[in-house]
C-alpha positions in Angstrom: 13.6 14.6 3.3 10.8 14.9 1.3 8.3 13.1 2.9 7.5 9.1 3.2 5.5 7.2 0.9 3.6 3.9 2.4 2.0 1.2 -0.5 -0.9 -0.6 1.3 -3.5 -2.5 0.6 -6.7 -3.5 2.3 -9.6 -5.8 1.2 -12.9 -4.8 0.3 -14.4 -6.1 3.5 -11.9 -3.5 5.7 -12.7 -0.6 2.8 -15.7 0.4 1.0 -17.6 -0.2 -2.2 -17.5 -4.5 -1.1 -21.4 -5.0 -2.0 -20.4 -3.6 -5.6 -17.1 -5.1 -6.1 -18.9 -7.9 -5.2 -21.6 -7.6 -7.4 -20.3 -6.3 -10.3 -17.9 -8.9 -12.0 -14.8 -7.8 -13.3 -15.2 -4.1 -12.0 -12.1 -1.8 -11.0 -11.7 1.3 -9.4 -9.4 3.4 -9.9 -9.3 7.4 -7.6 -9.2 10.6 -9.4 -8.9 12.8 -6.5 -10.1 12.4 -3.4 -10.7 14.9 -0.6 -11.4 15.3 3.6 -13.4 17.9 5.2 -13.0 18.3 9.0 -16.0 16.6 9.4 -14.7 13.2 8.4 -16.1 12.6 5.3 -14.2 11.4 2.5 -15.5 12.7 -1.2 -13.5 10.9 -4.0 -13.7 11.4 -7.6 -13.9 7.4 -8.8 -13.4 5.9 -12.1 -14.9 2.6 -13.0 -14.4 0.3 -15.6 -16.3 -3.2 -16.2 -17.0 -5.8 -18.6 -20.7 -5.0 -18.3 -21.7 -1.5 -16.4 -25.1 -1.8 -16.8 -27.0 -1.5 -13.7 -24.0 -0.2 -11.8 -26.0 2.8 -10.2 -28.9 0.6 -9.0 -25.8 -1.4 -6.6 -24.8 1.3 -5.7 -27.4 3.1 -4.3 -27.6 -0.5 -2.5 -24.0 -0.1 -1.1 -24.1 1.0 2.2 -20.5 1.9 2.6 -21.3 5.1 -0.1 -24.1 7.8 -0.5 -24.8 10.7 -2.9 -23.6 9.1 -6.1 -23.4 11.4 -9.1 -22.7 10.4 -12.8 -19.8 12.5 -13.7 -18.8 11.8 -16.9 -18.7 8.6 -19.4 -15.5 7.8 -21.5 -15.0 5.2 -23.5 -17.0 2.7 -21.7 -15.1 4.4 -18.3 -17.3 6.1 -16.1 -16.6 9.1 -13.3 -18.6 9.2 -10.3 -18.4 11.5 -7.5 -19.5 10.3 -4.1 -19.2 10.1 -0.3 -17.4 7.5 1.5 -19.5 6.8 4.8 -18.3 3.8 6.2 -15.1 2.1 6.9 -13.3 5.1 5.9 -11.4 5.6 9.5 -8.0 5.1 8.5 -8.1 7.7 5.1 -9.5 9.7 7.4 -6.4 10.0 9.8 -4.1 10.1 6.9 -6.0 12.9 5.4 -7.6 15.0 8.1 -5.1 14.2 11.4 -1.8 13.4 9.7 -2.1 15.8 6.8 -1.5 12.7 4.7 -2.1 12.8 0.7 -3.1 10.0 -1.6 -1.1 9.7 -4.8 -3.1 6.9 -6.0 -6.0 4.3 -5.2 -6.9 1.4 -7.1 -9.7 -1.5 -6.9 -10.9 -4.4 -7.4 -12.1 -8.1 -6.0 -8.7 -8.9 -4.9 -8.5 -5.6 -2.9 -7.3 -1.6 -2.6 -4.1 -0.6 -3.4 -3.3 2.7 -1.7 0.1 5.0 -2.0 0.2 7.4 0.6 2.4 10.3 0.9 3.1 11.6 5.0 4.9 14.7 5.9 7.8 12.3 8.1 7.7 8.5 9.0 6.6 9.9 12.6 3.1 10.4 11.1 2.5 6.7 9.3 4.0 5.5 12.8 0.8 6.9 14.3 -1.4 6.0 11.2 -0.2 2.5 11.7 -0.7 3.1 15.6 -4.1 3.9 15.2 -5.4 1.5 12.4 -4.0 -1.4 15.1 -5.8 -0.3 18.0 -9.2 0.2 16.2 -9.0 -3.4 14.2 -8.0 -2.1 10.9 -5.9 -4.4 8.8 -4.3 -3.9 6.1 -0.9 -5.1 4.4 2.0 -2.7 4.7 3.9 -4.1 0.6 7.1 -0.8 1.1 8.0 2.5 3.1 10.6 4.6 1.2 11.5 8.4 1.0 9.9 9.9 -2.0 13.3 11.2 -2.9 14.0 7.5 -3.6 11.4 6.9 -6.0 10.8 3.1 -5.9 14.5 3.0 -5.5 15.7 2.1 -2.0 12.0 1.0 -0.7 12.3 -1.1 2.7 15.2 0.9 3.2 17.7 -1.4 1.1 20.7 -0.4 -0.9 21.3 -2.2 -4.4 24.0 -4.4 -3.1 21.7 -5.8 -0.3 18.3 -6.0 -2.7 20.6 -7.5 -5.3 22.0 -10.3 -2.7 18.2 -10.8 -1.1 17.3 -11.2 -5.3 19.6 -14.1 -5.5 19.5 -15.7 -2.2 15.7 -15.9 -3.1 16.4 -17.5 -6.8 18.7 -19.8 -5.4 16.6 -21.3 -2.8 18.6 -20.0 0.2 15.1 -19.2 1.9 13.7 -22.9 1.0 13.2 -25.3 3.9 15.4 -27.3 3.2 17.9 -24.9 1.7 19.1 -25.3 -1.5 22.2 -22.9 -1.4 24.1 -22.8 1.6 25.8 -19.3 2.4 29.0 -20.6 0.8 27.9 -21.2 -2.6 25.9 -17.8 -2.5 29.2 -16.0 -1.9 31.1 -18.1 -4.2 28.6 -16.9 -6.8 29.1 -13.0 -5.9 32.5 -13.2 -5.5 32.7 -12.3 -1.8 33.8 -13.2 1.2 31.5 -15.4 3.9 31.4 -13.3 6.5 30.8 -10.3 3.7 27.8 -12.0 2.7 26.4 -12.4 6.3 26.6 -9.0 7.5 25.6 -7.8 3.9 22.3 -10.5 5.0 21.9 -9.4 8.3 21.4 -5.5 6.9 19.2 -6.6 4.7 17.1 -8.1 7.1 17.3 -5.6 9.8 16.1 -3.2 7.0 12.8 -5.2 6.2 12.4 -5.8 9.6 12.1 -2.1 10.6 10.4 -0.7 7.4 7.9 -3.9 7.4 6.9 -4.8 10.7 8.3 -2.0 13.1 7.7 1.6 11.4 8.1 4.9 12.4 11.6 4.5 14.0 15.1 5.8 12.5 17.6 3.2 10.9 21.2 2.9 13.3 23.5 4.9 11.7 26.2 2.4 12.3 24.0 -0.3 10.5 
């Protein structure tokens, strides 16, 4: 395998940079590079873009979650900063420092971080996700899949079943009340009732475990 890759996302109030998010309309963030010394401390490379960057540096030299901002470089209205990440920066921490985790890429804005996160096995997001719970981190956990899988095969689902979950969805199989019954979903794919249950029940099972329980190996039966 060649390692597991986790797309998160947390809000600005669980992350850093919130006071300038917040200040700042319109701004997004997006991470160069960003790097861990054994100390903790977490020294990105940041780009940020805006309707209006004037005044940026004054917030954040306000922003407690951040501290020795530097001007790097201004592109085409874009600017690069360099600076340390002080607060709220626990759970990059683990990935980086204790889990010998990688960030492949980190974007921001007011409606939150969007993190993908390369591990060395699913053994070490297990404990990532182990230790954000147990020190009140939240976050929302969107796919896990190989990165030999590209964004093919995230949640751990083969065409067939993502193709059947596609349709079930369009139809209104998931709709309270239903809207397609099971029948008329395998009517429509030209396979058999019980084919179409198991096929669902996979499908399921496979969210379920690369969702809300990570860090454990599918059933090679399943």
């Amino acid at each position: 395998m060649g390692g597991t890759v986790a797309e998160i996302e947390l809000s600005p109030a669980e992350f850093v940079l919130e006071e300038t998010i917040n200040a700042v309309e319109g701004l997004e963030c997006e991470v160069e590079r960003v790097v861990a010394n054994v100390d903790g401390d977490v020294m990105p490379f940041l780009w940020v873009d805006a309707p209006d960057l004037e005044g940026l540096e004054d917030v954040l030299e306000e922003d407690e979650t951040v501290d020795n901002v530097r001007l790097l470089a201004d592109v085409d209205g874009e600017q690069l900063y360099q600076m340390d990440w002080v607060q709220r920066v626990d759970a990059l921490v683990q990935v980086l420092v204790e889990e010998e985790g990688t960030v492949l890429s980190a974007v921001g804005d007011a409606s939150g971080w969007q993190f993908r996160l390369l591990f060395p096995d699913r053994d070490s997001l297990s404990r990532t996700n182990d230790y954000c719970r147990s020190n009140g981190i939240q976050f929302q956990l969107h796919a896990v899949y190989s990165l030999e899988e590209g964004r093919q095969g995230r949640f751990g689902l083969t065409d067939d079943q993502q193709d059947t979950l596609e349709i079930a969805f369009e139809r209104g199989y998931y709709e309270i009340p239903r809207d397609a019954d099971m029948m008329a979903l395998a009517e429509e794919m030209d396979i058999s009732h019980q084919a179409l249950s198991e096929r669902l029940r996979r499908a399921h099972r496979s969210l379920v475990q690369n969702t809300v329980i990570i860090g454990q190996e599918s059933d090679p039966d399943e």
